[in-house]
C-alpha positions in Angstrom: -46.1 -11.6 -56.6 -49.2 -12.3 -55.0 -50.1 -8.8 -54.2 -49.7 -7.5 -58.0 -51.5 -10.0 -58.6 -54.6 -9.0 -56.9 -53.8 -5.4 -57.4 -54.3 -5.8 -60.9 -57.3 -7.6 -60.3 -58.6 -4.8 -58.1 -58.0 -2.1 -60.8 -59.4 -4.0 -63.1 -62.9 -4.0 -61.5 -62.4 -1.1 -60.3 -62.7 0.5 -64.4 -65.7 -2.3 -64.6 -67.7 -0.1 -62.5 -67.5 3.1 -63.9 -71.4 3.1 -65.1 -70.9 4.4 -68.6 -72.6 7.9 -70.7 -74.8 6.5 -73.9 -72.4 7.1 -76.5 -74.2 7.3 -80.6 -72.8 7.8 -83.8 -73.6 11.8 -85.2 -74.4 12.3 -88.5 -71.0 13.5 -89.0 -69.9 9.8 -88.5 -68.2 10.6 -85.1 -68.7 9.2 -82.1 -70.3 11.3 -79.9 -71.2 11.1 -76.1 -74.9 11.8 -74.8 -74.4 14.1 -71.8 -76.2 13.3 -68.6 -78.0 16.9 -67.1 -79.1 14.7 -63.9 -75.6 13.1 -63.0 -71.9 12.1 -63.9 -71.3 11.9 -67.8 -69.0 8.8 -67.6 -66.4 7.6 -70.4 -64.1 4.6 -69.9 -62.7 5.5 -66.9 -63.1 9.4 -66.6 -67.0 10.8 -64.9 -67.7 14.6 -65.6 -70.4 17.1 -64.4 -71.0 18.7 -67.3 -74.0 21.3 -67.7 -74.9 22.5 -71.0 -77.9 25.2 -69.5 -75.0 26.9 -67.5 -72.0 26.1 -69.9 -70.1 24.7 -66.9 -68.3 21.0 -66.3 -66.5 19.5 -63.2 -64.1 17.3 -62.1 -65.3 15.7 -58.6 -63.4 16.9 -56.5 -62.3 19.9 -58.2 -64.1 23.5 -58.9 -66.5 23.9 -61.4 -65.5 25.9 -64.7 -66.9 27.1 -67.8 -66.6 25.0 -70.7 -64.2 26.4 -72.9 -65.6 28.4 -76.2 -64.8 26.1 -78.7 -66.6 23.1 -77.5 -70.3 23.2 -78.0 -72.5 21.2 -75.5 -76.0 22.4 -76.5 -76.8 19.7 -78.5 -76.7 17.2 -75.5 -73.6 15.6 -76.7 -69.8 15.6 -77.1 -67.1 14.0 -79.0 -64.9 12.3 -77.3 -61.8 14.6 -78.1 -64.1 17.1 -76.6 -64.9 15.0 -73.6 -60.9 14.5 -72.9 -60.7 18.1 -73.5 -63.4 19.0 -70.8 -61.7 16.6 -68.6 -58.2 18.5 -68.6 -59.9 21.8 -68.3 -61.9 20.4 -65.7 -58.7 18.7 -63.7 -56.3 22.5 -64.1 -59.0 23.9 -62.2 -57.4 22.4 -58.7 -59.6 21.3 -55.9 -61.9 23.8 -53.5 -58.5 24.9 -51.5 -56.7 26.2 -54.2 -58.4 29.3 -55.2 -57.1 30.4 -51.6 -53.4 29.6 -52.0 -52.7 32.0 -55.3 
């Protein structure tokens, strides 16, 4: 019992430490997350690459792709249905290896 315990407690801080993307309210009245250009873009528990100049966004770990055509990230910022979006796009693209093993 002890060990869920702290296991719990462990994932717990573990999601504490996720330093978190500015997130503002657009005009639209939607929440909408400020994209980092020098780092991770980070929301709740999820961190992105995301690069509005080349229109790309990875997952770490996994290859970078381009950001898919209906989700526009000139303006600096996202939604977050557009952030989870980027995020599944960004976790099909598969690690470094599997590019290879097609």
């Amino acid at each position: 019992m002890r060990v869920w315990i702290g296991l719990n407690v462990l994932a717990v801080l573990a999601a504490c430490d996720v330093p978190q993307s500015p997130v503002i309210t657009g005009p639209d009245g939607q929440t909408r997350i400020q994209i980092n250009t020098s780092g991770l873009t980070c929301y709740q528990t999820r961190c992105l690459d995301i690069n509005p100049a080349a229109r790309s966004v990875r997952s770490i770990g996994n290859r970078t792709i381009r950001v898919p055509g209906n989700i526009d990230v000139s303006s600096g910022t996202v939604t977050v249905d557009e952030f989870k979006q980027l995020g599944t796009a960004a976790m099909l693209a598969g690690g470094a290896g599997s590019q290879g093993d097609r």
